[in-house]
C-alpha positions as CSV (number, residue, x, y, z in Angstrom):
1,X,79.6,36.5,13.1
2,X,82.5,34.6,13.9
3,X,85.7,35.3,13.2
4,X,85.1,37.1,9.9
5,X,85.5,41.4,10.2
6,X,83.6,44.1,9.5
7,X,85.4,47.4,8.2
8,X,82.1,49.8,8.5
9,X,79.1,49.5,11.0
10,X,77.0,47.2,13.2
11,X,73.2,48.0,14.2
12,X,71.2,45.9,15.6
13,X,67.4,46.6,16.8
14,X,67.9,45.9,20.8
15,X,69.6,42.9,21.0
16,X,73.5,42.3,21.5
17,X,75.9,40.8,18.8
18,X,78.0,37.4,19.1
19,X,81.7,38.1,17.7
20,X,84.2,35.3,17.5
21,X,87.8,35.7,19.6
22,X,89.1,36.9,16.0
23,X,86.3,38.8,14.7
24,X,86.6,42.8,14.4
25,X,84.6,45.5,13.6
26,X,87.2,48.6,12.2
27,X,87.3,51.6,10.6
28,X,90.2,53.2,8.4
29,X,90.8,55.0,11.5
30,X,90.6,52.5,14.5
31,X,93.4,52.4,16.5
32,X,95.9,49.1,16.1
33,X,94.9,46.7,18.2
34,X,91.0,47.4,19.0
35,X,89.2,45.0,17.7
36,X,85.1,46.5,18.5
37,X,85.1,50.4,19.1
38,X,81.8,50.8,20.5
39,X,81.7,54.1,18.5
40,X,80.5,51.4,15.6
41,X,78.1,49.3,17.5
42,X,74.9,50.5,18.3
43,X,71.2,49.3,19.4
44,X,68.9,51.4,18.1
45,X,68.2,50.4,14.6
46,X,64.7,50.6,12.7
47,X,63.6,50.0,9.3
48,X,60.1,49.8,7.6
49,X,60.6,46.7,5.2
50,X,57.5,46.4,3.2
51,X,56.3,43.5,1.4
52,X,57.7,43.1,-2.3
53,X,55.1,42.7,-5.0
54,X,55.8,41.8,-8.7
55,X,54.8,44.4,-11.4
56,X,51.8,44.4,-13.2
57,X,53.0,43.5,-17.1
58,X,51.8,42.1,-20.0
59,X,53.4,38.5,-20.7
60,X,55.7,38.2,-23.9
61,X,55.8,35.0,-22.6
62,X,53.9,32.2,-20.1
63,X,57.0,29.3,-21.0
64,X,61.1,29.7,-20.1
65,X,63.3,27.4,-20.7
66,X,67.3,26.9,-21.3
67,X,68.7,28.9,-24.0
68,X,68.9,33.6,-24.3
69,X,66.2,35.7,-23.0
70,X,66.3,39.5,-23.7
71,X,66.9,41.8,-26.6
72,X,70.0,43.4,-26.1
73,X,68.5,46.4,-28.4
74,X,65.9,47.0,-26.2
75,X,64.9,49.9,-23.5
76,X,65.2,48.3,-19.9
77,X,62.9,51.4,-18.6
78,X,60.0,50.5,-21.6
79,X,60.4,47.5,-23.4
80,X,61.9,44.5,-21.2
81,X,60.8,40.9,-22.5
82,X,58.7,39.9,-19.7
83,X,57.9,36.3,-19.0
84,X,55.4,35.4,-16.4
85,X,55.0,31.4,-14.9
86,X,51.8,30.2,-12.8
87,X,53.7,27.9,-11.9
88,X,57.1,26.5,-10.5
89,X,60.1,26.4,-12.7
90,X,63.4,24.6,-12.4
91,X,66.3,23.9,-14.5
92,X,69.2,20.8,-14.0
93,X,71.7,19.3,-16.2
94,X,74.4,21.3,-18.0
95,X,71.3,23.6,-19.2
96,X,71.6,27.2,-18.8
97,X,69.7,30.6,-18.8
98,X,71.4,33.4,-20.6
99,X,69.8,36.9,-20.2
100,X,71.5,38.9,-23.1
101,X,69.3,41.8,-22.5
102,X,66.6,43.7,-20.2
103,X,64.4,40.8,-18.8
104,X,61.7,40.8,-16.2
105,X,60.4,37.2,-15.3
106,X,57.6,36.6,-12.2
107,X,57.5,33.4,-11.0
108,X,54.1,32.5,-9.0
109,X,56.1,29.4,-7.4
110,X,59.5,28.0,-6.6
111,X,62.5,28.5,-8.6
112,X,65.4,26.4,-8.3
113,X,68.7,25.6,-10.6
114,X,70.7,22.8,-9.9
115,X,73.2,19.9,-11.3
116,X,75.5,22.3,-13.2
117,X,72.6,24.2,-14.6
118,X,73.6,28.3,-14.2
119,X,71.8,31.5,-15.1
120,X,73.8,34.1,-16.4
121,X,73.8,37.8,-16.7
122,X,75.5,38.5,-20.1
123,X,76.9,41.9,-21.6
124,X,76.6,45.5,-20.3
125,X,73.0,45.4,-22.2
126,X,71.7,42.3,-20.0
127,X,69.4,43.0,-17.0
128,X,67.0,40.7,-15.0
129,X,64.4,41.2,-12.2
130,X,63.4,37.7,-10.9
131,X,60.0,37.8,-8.9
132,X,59.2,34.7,-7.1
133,X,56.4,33.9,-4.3
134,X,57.8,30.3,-3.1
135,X,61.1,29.1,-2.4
136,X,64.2,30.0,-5.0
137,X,67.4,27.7,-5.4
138,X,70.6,28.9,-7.2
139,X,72.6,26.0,-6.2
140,X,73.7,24.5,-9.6
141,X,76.8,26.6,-10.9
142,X,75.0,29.7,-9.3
143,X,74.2,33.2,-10.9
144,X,77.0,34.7,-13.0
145,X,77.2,38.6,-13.4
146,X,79.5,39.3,-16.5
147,X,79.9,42.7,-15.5
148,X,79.7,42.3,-12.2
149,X,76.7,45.2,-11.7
150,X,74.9,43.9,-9.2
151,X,71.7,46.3,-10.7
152,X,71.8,44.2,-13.3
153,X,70.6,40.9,-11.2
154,X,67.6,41.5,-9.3
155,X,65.7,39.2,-7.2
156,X,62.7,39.9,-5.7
157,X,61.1,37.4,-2.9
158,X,57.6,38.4,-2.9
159,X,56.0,35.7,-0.4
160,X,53.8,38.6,1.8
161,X,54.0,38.8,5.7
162,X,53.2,36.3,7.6
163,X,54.4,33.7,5.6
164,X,57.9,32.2,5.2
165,X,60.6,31.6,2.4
166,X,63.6,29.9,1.9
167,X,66.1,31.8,-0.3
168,X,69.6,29.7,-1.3
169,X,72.0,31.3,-3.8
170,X,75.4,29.7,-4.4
171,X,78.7,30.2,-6.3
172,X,81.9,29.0,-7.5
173,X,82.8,32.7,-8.7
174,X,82.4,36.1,-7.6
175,X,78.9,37.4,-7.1
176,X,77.1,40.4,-8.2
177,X,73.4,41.6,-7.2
178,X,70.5,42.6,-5.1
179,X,68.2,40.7,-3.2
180,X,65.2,42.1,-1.5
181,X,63.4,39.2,0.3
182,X,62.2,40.6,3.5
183,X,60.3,37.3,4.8
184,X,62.7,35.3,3.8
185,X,65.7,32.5,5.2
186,X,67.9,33.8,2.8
187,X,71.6,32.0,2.9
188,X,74.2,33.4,0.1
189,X,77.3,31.0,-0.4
190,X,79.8,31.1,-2.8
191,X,84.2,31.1,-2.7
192,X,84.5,34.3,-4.8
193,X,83.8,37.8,-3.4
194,X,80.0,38.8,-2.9
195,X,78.7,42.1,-3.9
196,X,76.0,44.2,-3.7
197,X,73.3,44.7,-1.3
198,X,70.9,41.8,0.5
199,X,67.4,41.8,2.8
200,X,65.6,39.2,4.3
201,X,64.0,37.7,7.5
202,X,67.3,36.1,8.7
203,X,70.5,36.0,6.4
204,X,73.5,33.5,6.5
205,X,76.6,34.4,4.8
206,X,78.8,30.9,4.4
207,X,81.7,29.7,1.9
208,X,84.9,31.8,2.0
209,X,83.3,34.7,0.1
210,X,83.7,38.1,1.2
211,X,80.6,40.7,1.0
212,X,81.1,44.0,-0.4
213,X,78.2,46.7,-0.5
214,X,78.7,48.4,-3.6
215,X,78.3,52.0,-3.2
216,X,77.3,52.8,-6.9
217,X,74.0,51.6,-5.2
218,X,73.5,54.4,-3.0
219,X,71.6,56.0,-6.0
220,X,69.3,53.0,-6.4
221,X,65.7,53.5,-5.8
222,X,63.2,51.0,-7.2
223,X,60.2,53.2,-6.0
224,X,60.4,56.5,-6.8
225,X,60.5,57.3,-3.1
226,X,62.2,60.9,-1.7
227,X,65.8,60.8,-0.2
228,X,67.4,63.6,1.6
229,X,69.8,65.0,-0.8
230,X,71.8,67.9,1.7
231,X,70.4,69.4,4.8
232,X,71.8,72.6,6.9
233,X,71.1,73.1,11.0
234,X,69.0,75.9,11.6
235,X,70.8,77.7,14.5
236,X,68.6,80.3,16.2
237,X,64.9,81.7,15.5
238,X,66.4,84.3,12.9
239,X,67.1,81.6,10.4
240,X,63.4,80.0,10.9
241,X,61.9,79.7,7.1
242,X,59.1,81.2,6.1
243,X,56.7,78.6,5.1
244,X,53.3,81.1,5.3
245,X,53.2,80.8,1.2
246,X,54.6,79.3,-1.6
247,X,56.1,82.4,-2.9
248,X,58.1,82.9,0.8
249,X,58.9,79.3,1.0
250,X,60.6,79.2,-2.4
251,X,62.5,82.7,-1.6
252,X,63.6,81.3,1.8
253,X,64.8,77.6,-0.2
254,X,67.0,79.3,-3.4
255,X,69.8,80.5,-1.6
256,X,70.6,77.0,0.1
């Protein structure tokens, strides 16, 4: 990683890390002066990163192009405008994008920006989920996140295992979104700050940005999957649960 810092945690799945001479990895509480407590660094990391598939949706419409998509009076959760391409899309020039409410678009193709062409995420109503097969390029004037939610961009590289993807998003201002792209090269570059969450194959942070995880998105969940929520140690056979019914096992649950 160079000489950039961390101020959280490095986990790697086996294999070492490369640090530059100036490069740190702190906590609030590491001592002046120590620059990798090996408290933070560890080797043991796993993760199940399955394929990301695009919704099945009914097409509003099979066309984009420059100019507002989304109503900003409609329900993100039932009634986003959904636009569906069987094909590759691209946008140049001073043209741009301007998602003004919920939006879902699913790209079977490449998607790229470029010249000074920029999508942008407009209004606390606006919302995208971009879901593209082939290779995507924000390279233009990048993505721009009004509010700076990063739930509000979402993009989704859904090129299945086994295959490859190249993922390039770039900025002149700060950045704010998720990306979920786990065959992907993805490389995010921008000079503003970067935040929000990324996932792919191999990742390469460039430009003088900084990369923030925002913690509002602890409570994101696109899948509807279980998360613990608390837990308590058992300590001893007398505090074993009774699981022989349902009755006993909700009986032995209430009081935690």
């Amino acid at each position: 990683m160079g000489n950039g810092y961390i101020w959280g945690y490095v986990a790697t799945g086996g294999s070492s890390y490369d640090i530059g001479p100036n490069g740190s990895v702190k906590g609030e509480d590491t001592p002046s002066g120590v620059d990798e407590d090996p408290l933070r660094i560890s080797f043991d990391f796993k993760a199940d990163l399955p394929d990301a598939t695009a919704p099945s949706l009914t097409p509003d419409r099979t066309s984009l192009s420059a100019g507002d998509v989304g109503d900003p009076s409609a329900s993100w959760s039932s009634d986003p405008e959904v636009y569906i391409l069987s094909s590759s899309f691209s946008l140049s020039g001073k043209n741009d994008i301007n998602v003004v409410g919920p939006t879902v678009i699913i790209v079977d193709g490449n998607f790229s920006f470029s010249g000074k062409a920029e999508l942008n995420i407009l209004g606390p109503d606006a919302y995208l989920e971009l879901y593209v097969s082939g290779d995507v390029s924000l390279t233009g004037q990048g993505v721009f996140n009004d509010e700076e939610n990063p739930e509000a961009f979402q993009l989704w590289g859904t090129a299945p295992s086994g295959t490859s993807q190249t993922i390039n998003v770039a900025g002149n201002g700060d950045f704010a979104g998720i990306i979920y792209a786990p065959n992907s090269d993805l490389e995010i570059k921008g000079n503003g700050n970067i935040s929000g969450a990324a996932v792919g194959e191999d990742i390469t942070l460039t430009g003088n940005a900084a990369f923030h995880y925002d913690l509002n998105l602890k409570n994101f969940d696109s899948d509807g999957s279980f998360g613990i929520k608390r837990w308590r140690e058992l300590r001893g056979s007398t505090e074993w649960l009774d699981f022989s019914s349902t009755s006993a096992l909700a009986s032995a649950v209430a009081p935690l």
